[in-house]
PQR file of N, CA, C, O and H, with PARSE charges and radii, in Angstrom:
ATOM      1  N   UNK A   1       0.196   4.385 -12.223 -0.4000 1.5000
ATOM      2  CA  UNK A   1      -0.846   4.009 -11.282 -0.0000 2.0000
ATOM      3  C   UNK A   1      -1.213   5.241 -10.452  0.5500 1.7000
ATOM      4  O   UNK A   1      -0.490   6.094  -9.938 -0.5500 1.4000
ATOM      5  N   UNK A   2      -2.649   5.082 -10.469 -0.4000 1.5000
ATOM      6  CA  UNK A   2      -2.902   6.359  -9.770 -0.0000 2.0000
ATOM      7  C   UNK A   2      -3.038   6.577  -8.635  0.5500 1.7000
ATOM      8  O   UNK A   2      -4.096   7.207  -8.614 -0.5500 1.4000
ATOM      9  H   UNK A   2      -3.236   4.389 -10.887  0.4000 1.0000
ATOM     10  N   UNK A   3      -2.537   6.455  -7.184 -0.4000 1.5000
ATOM     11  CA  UNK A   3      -2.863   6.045  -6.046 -0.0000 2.0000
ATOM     12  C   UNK A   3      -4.261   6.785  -5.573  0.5500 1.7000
ATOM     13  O   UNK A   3      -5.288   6.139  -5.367 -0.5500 1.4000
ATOM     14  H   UNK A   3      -1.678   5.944  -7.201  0.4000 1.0000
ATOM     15  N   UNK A   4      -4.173   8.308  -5.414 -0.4000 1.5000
ATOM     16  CA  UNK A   4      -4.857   8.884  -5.141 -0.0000 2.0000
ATOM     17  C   UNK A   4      -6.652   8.519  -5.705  0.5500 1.7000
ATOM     18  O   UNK A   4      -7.618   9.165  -5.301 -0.5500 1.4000
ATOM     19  H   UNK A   4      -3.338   8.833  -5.581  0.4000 1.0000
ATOM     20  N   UNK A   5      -6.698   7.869  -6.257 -0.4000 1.5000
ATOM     21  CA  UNK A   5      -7.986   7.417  -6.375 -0.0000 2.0000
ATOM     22  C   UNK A   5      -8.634   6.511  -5.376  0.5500 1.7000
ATOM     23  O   UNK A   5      -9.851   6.561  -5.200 -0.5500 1.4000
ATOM     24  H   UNK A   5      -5.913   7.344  -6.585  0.4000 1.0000
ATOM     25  N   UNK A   6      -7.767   5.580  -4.631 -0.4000 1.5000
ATOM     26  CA  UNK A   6      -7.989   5.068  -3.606 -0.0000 2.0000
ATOM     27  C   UNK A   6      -9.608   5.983  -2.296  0.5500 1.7000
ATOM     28  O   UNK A   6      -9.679   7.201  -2.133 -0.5500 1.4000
ATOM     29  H   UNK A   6      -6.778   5.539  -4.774  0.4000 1.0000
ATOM     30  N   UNK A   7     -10.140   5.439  -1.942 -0.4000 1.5000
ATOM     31  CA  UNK A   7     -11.696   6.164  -1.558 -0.0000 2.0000
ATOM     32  C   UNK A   7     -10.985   6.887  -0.294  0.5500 1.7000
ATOM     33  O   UNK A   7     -11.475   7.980  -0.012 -0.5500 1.4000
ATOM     34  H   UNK A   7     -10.083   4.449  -2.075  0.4000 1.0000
ATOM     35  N   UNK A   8      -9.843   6.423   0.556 -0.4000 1.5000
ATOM     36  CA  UNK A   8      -9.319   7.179   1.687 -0.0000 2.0000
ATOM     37  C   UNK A   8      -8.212   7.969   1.785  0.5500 1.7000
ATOM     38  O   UNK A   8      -7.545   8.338   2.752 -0.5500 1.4000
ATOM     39  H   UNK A   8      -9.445   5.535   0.327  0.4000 1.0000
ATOM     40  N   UNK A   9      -8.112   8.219   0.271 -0.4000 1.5000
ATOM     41  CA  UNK A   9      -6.785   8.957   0.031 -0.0000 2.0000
ATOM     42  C   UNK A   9      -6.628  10.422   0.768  0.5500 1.7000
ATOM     43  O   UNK A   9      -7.722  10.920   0.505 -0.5500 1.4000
ATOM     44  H   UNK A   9      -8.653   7.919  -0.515  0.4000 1.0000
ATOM     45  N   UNK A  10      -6.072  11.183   1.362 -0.4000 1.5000
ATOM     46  CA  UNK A  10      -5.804  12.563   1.908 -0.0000 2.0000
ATOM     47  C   UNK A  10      -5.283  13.365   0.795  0.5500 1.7000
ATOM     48  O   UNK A  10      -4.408  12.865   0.088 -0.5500 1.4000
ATOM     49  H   UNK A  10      -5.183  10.779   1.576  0.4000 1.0000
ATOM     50  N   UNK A  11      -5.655  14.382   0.587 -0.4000 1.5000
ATOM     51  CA  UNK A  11      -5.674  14.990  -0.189 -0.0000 2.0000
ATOM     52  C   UNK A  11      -4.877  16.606   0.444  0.5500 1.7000
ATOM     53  O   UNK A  11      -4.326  17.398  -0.320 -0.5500 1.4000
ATOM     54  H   UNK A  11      -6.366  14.788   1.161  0.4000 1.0000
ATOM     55  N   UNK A  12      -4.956  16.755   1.514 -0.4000 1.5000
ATOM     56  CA  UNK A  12      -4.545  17.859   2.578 -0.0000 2.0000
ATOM     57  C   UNK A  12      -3.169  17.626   2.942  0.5500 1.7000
ATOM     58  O   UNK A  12      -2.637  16.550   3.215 -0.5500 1.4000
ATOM     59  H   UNK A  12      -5.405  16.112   2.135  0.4000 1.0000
ATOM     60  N   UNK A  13      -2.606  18.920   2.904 -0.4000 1.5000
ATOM     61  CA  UNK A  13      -0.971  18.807   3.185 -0.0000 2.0000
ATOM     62  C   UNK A  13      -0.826  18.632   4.364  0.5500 1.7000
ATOM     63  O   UNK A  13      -1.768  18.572   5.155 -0.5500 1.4000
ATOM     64  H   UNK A  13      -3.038  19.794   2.682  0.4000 1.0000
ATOM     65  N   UNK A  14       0.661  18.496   4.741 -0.4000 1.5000
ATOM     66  CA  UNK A  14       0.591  18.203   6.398 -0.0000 2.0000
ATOM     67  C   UNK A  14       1.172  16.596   6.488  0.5500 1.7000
ATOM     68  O   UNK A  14       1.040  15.679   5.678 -0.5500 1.4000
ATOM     69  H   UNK A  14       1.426  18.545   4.099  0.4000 1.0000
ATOM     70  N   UNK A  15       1.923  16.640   7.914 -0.4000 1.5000
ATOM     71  CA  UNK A  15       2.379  15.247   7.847 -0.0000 2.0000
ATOM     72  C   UNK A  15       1.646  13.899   8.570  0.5500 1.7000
ATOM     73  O   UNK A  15       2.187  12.877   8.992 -0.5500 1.4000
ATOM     74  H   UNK A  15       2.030  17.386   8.572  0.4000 1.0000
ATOM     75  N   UNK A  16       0.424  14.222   8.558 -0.4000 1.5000
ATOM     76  CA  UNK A  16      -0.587  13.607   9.041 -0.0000 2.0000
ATOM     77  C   UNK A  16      -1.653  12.751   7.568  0.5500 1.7000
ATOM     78  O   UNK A  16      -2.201  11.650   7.613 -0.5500 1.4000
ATOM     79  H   UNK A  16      -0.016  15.052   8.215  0.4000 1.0000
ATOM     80  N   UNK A  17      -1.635  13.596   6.586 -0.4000 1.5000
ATOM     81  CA  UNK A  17      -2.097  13.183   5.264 -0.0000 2.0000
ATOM     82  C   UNK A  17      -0.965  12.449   4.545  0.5500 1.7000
ATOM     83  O   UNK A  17      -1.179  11.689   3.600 -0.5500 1.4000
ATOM     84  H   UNK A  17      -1.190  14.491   6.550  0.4000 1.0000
ATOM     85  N   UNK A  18       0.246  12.711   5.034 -0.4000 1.5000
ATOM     86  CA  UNK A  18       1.407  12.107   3.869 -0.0000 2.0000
ATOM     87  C   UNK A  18       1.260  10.633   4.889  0.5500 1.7000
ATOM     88  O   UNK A  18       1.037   9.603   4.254 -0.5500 1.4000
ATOM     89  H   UNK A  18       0.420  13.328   5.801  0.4000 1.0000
ATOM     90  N   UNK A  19       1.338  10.546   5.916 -0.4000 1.5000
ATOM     91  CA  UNK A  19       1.263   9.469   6.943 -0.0000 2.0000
ATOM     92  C   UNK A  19       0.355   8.099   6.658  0.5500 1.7000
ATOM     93  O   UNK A  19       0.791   6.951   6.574 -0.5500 1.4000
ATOM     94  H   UNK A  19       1.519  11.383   6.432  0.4000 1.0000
ATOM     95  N   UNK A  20      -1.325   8.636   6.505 -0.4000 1.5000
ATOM     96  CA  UNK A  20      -1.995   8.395   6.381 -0.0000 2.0000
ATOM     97  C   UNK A  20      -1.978   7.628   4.701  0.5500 1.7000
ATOM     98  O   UNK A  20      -2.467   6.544   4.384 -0.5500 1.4000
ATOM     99  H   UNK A  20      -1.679   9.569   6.573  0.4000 1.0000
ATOM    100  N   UNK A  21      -1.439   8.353   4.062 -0.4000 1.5000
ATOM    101  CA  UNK A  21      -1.268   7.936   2.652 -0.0000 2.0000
ATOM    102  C   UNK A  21      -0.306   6.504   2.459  0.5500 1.7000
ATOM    103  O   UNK A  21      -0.699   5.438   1.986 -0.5500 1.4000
ATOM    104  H   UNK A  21      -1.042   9.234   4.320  0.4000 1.0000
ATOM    105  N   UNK A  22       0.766   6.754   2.861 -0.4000 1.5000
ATOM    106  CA  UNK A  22       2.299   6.313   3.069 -0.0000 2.0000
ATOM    107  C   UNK A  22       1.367   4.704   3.685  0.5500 1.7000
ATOM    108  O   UNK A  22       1.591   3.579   3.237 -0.5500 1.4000
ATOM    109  H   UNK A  22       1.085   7.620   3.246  0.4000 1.0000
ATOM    110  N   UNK A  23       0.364   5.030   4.756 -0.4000 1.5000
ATOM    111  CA  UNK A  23      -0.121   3.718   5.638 -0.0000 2.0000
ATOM    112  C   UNK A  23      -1.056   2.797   4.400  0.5500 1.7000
ATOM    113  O   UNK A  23      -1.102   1.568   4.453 -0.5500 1.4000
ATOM    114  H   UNK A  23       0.182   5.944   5.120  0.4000 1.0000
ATOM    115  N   UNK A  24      -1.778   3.606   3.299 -0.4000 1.5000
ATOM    116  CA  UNK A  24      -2.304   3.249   2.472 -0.0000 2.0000
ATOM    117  C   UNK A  24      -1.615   2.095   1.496  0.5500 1.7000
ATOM    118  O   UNK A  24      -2.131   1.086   1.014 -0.5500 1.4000
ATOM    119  H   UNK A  24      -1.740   4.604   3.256  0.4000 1.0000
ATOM    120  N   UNK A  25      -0.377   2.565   1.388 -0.4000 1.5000
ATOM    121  CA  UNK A  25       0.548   2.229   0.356 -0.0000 2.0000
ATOM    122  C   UNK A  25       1.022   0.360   0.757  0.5500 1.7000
ATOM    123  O   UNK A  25       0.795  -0.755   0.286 -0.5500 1.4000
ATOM    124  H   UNK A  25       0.042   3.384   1.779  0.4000 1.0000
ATOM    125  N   UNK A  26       1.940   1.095   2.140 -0.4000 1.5000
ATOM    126  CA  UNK A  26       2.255  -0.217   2.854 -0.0000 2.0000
ATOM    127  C   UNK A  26       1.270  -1.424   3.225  0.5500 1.7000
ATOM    128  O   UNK A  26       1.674  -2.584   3.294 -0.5500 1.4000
ATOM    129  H   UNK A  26       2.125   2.000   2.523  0.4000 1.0000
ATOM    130  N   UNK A  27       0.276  -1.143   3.397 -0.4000 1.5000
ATOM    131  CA  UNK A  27      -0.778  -1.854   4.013 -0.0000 2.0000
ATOM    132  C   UNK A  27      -1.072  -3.813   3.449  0.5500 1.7000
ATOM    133  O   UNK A  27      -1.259  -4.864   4.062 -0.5500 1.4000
ATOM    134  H   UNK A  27      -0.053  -0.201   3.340  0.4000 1.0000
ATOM    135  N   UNK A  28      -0.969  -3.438   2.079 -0.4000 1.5000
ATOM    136  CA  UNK A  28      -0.793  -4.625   0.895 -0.0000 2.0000
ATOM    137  C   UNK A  28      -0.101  -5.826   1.806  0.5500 1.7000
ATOM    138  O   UNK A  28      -0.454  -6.850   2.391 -0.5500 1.4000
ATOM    139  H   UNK A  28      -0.817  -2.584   1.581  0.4000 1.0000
ATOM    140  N   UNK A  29       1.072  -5.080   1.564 -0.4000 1.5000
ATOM    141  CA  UNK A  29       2.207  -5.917   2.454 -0.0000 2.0000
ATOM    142  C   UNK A  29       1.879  -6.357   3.470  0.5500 1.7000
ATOM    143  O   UNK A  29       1.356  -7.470   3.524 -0.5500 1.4000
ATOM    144  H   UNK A  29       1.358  -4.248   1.089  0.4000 1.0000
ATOM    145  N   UNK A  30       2.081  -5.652   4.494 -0.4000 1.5000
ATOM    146  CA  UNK A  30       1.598  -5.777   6.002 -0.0000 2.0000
ATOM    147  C   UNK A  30       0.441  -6.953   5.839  0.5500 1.7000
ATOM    148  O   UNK A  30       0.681  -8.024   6.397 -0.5500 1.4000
ATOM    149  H   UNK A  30       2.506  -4.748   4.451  0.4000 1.0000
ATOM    150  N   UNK A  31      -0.526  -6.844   5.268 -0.4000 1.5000
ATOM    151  CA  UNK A  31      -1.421  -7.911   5.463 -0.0000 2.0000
ATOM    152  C   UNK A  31      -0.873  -9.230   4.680  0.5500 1.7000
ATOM    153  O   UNK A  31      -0.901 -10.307   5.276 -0.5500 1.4000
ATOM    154  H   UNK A  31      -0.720  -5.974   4.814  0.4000 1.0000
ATOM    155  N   UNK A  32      -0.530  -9.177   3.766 -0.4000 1.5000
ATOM    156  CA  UNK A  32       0.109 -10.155   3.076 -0.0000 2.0000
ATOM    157  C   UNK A  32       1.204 -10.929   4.118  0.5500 1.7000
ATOM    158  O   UNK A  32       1.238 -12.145   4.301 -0.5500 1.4000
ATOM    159  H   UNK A  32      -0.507  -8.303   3.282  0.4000 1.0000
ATOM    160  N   UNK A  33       2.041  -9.978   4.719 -0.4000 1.5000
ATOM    161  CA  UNK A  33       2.593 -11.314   5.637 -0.0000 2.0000
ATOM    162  C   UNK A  33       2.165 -11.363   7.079  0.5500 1.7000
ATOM    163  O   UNK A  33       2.952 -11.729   7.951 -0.5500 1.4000
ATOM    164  H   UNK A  33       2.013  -8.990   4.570  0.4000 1.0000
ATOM    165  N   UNK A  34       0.616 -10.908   7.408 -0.4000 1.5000
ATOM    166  CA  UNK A  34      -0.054 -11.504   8.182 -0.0000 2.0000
ATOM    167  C   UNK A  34      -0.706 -12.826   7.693  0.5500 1.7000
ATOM    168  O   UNK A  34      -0.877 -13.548   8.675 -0.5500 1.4000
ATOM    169  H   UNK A  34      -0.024 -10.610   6.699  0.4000 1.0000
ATOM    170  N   UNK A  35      -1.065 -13.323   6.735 -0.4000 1.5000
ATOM    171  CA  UNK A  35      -1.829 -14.020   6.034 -0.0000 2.0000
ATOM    172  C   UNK A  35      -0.964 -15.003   5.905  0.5500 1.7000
ATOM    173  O   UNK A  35      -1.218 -16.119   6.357 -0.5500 1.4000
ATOM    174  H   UNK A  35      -0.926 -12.736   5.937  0.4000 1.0000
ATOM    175  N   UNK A  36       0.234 -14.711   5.240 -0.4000 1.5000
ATOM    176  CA  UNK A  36       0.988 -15.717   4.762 -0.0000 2.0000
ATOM    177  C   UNK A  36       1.018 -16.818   5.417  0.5500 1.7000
ATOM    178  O   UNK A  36       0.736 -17.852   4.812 -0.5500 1.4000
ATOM    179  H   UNK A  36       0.441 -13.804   4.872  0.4000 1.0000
ATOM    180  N   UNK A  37       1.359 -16.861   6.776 -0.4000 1.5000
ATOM    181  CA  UNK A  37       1.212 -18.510   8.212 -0.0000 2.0000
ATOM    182  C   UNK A  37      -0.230 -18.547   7.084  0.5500 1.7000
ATOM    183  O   UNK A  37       0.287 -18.871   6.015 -0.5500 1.4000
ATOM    184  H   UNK A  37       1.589 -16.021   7.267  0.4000 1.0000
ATOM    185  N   UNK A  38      -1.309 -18.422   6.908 -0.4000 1.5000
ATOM    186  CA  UNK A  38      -2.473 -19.127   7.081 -0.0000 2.0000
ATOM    187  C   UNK A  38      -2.599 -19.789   5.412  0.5500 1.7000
ATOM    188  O   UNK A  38      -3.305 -20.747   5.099 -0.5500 1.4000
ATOM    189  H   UNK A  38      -1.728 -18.159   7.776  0.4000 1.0000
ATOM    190  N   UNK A  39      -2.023 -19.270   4.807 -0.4000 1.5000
ATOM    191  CA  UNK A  39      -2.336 -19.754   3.186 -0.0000 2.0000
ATOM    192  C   UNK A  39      -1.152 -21.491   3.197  0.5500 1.7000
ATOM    193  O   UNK A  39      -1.183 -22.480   2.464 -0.5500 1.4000
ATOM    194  H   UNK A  39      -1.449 -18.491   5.061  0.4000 1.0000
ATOM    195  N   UNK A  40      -0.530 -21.239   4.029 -0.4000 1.5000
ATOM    196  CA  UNK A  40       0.250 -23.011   4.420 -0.0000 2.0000
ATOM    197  C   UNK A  40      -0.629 -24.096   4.901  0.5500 1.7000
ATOM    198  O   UNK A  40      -0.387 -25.299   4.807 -0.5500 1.4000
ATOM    199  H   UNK A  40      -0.504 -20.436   4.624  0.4000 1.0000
ATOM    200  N   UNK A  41      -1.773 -23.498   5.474 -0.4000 1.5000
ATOM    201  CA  UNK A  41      -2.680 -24.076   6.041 -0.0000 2.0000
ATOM    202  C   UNK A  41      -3.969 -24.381   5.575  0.5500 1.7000
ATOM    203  O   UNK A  41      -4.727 -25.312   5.844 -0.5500 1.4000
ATOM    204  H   UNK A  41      -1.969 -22.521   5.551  0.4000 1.0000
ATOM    205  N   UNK A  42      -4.085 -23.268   4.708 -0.4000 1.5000
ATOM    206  CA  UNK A  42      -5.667 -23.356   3.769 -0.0000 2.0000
ATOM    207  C   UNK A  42      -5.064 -22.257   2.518  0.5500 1.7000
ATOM    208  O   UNK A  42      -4.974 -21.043   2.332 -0.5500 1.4000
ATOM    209  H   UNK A  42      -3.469 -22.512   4.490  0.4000 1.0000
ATOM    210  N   UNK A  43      -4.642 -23.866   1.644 -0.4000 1.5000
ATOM    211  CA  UNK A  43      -4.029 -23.747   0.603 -0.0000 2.0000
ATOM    212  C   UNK A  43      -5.020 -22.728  -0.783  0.5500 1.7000
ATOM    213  O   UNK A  43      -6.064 -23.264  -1.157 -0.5500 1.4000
ATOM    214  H   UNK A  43      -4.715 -24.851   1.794  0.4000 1.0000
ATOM    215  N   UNK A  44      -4.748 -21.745  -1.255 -0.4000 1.5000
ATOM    216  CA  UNK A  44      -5.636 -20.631  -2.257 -0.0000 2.0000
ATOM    217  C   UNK A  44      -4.587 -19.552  -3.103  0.5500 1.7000
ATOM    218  O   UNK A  44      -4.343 -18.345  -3.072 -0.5500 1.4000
ATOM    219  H   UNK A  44      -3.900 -21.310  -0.951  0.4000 1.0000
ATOM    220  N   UNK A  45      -4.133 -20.733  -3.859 -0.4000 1.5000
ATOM    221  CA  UNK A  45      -3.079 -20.123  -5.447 -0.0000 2.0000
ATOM    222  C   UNK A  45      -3.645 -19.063  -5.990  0.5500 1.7000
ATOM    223  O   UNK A  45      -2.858 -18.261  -6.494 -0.5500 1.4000
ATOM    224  H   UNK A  45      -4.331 -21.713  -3.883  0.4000 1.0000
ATOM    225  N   UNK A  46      -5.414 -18.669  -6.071 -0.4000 1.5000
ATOM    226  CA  UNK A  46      -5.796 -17.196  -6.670 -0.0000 2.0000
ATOM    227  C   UNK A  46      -5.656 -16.119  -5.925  0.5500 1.7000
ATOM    228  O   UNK A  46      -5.542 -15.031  -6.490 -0.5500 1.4000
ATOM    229  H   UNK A  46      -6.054 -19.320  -5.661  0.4000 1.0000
ATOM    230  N   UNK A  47      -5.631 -16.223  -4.240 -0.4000 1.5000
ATOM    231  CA  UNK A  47      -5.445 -15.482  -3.008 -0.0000 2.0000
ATOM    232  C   UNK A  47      -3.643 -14.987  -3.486  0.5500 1.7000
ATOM    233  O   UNK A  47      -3.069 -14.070  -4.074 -0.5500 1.4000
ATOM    234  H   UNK A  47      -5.723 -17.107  -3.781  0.4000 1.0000
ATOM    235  N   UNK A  48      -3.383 -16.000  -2.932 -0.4000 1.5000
ATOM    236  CA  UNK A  48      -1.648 -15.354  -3.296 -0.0000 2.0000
ATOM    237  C   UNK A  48      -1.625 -14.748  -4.148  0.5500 1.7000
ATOM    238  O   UNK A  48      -1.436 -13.539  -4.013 -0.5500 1.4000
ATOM    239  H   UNK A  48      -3.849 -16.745  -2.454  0.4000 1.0000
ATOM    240  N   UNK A  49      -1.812 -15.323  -5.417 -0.4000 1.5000
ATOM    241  CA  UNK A  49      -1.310 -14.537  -7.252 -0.0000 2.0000
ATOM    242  C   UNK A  49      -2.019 -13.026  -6.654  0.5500 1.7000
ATOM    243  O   UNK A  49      -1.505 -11.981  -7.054 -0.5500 1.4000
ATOM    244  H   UNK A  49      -1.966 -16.305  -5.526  0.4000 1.0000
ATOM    245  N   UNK A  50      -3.254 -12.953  -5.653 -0.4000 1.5000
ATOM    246  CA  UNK A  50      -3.644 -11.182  -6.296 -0.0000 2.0000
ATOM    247  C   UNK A  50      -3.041 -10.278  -5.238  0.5500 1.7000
ATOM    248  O   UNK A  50      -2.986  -9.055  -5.368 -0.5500 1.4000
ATOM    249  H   UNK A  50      -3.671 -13.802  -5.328  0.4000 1.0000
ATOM    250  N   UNK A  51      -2.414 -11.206  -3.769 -0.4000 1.5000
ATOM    251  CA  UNK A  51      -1.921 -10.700  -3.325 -0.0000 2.0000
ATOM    252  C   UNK A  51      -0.525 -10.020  -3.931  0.5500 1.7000
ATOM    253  O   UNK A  51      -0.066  -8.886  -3.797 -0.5500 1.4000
ATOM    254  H   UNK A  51      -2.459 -12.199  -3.664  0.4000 1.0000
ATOM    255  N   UNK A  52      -0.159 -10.905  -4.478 -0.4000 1.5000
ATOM    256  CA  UNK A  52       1.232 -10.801  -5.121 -0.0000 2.0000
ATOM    257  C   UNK A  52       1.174  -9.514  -6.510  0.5500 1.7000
ATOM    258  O   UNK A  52       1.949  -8.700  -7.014 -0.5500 1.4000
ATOM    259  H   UNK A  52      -0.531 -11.826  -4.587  0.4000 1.0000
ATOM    260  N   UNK A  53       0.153  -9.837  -6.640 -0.4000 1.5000
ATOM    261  CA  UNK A  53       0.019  -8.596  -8.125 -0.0000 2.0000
ATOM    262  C   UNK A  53      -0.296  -7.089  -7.344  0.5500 1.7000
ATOM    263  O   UNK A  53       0.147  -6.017  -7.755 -0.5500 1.4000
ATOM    264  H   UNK A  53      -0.477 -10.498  -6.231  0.4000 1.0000
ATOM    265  N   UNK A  54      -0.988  -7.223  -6.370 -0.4000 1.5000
ATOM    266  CA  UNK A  54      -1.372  -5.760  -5.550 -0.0000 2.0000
ATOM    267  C   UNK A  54       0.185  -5.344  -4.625  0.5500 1.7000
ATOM    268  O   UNK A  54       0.251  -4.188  -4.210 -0.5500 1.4000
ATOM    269  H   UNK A  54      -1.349  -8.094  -6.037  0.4000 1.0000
ATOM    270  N   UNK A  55       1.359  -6.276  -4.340 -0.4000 1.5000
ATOM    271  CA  UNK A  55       2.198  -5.510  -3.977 -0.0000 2.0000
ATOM    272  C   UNK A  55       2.979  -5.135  -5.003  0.5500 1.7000
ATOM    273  O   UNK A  55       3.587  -4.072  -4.878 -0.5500 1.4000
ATOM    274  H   UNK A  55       1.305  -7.216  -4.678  0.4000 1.0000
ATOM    275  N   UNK A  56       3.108  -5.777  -6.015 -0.4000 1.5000
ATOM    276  CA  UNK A  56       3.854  -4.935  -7.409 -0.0000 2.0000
ATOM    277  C   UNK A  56       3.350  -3.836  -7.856  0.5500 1.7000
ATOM    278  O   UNK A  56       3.939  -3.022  -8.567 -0.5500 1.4000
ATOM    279  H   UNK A  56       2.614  -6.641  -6.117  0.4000 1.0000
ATOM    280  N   UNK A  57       2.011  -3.752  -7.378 -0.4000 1.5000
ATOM    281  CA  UNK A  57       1.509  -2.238  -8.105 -0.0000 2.0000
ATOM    282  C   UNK A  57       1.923  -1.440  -7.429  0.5500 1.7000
ATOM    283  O   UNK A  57       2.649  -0.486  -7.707 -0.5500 1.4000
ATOM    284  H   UNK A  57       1.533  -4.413  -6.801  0.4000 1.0000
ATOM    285  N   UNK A  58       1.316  -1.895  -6.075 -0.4000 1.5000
ATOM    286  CA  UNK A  58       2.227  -0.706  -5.178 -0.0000 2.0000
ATOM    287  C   UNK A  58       3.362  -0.600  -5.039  0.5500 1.7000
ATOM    288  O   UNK A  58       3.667   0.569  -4.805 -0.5500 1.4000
ATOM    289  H   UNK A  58       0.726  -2.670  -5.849  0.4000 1.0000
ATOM    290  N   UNK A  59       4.433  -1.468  -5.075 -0.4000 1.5000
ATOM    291  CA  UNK A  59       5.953  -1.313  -5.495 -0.0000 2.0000
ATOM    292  C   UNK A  59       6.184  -0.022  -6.550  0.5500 1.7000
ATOM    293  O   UNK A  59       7.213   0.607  -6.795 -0.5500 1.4000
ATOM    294  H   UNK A  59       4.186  -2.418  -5.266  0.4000 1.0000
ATOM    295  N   UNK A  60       5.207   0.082  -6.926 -0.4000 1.5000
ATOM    296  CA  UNK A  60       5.319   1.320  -8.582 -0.0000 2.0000
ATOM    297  C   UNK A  60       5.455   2.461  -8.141  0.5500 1.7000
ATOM    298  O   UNK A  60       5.999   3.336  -8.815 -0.5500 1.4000
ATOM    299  H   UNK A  60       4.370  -0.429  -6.727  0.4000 1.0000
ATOM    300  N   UNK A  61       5.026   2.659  -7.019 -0.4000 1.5000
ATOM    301  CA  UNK A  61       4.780   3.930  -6.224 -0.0000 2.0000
ATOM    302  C   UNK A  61       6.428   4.669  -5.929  0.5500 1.7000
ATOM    303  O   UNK A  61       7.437   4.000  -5.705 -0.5500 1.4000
ATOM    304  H   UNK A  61       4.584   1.948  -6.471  0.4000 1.0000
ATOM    305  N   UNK A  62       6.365   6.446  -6.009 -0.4000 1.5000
ATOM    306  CA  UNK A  62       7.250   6.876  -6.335 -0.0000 2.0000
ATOM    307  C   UNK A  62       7.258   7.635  -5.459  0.5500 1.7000
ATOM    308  O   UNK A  62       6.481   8.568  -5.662 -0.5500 1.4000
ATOM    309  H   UNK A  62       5.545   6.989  -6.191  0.4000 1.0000
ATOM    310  N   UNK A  63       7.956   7.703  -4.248 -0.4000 1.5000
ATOM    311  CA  UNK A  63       7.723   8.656  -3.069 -0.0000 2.0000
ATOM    312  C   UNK A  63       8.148   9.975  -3.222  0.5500 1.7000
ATOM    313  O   UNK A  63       8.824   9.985  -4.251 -0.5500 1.4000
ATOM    314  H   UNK A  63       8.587   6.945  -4.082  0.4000 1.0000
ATOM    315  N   UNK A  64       8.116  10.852  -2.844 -0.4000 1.5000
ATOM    316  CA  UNK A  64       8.568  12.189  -3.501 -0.0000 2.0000
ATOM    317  C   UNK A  64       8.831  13.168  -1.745  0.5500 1.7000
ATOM    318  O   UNK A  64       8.303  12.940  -0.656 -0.5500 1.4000
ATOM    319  H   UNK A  64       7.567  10.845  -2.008  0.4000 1.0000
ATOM    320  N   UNK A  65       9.654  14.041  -2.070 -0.4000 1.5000
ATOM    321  CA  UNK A  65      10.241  14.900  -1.025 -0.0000 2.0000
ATOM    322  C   UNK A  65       9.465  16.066  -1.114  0.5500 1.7000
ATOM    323  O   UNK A  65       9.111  16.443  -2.231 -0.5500 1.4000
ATOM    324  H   UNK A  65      10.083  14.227  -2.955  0.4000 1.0000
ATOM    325  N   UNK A  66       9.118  16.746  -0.028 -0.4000 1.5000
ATOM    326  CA  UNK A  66       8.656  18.136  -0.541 -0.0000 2.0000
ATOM    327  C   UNK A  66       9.719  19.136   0.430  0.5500 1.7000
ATOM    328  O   UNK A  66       9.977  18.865   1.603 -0.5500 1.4000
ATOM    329  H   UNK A  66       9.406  16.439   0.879  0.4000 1.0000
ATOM    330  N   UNK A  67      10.300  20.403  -0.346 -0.4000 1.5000
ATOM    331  CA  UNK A  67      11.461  20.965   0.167 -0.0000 2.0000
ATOM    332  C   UNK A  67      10.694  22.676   0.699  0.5500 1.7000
ATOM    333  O   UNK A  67      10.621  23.526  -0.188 -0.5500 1.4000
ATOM    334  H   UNK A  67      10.091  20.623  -1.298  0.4000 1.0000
ATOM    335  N   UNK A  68      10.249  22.991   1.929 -0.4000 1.5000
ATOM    336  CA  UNK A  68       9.836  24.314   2.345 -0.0000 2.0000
ATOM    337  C   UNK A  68      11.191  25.348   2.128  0.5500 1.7000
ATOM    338  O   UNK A  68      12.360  25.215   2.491 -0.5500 1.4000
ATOM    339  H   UNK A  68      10.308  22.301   2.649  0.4000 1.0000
ATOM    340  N   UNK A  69      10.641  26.208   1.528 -0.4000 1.5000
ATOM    341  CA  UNK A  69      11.736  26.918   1.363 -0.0000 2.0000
ATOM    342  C   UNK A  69      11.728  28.487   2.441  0.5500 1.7000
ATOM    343  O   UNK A  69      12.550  29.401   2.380 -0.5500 1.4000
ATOM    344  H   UNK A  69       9.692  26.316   1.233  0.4000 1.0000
ATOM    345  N   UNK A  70      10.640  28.392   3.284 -0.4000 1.5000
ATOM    346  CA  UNK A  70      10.262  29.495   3.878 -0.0000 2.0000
ATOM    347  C   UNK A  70      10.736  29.209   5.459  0.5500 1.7000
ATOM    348  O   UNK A  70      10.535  30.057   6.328 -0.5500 1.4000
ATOM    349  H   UNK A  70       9.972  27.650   3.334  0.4000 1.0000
TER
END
């Protein structure tokens, strides 16, 4: 999966772009269990299933270290 295709992806080093990215990633989630109270209430089985398929994708995601050696 390609994240970086995403339209707000950062592309610029720095821990302000990895931040920004990282917020991209999580975000799925985060809204998903904002939502969740309301789908008990106004019941939508296709809402969940794509919620549920968009945090497995992003689950795929492979965080990576970067090591300065200077």
């Amino acid at each position: 999966m390609d994240f970086s295709k995403h339209q707000w992806w950062d592309f610029t080093l720095g821990w302000k772009s990895t931040l920004n990215n990282l917020r991209l990633i999580i975000q799925p989630y985060i809204f998903w269990n904002l939502i969740k109270p309301w789908l008990i209430v106004f019941i939508n089985p296709k809402l969940q299933l794509g919620f549920q398929k968009l945090i497995e994708i992003m689950n795929q995601f492979q965080g990576y270290i970067t090591v300065d050696s200077g």
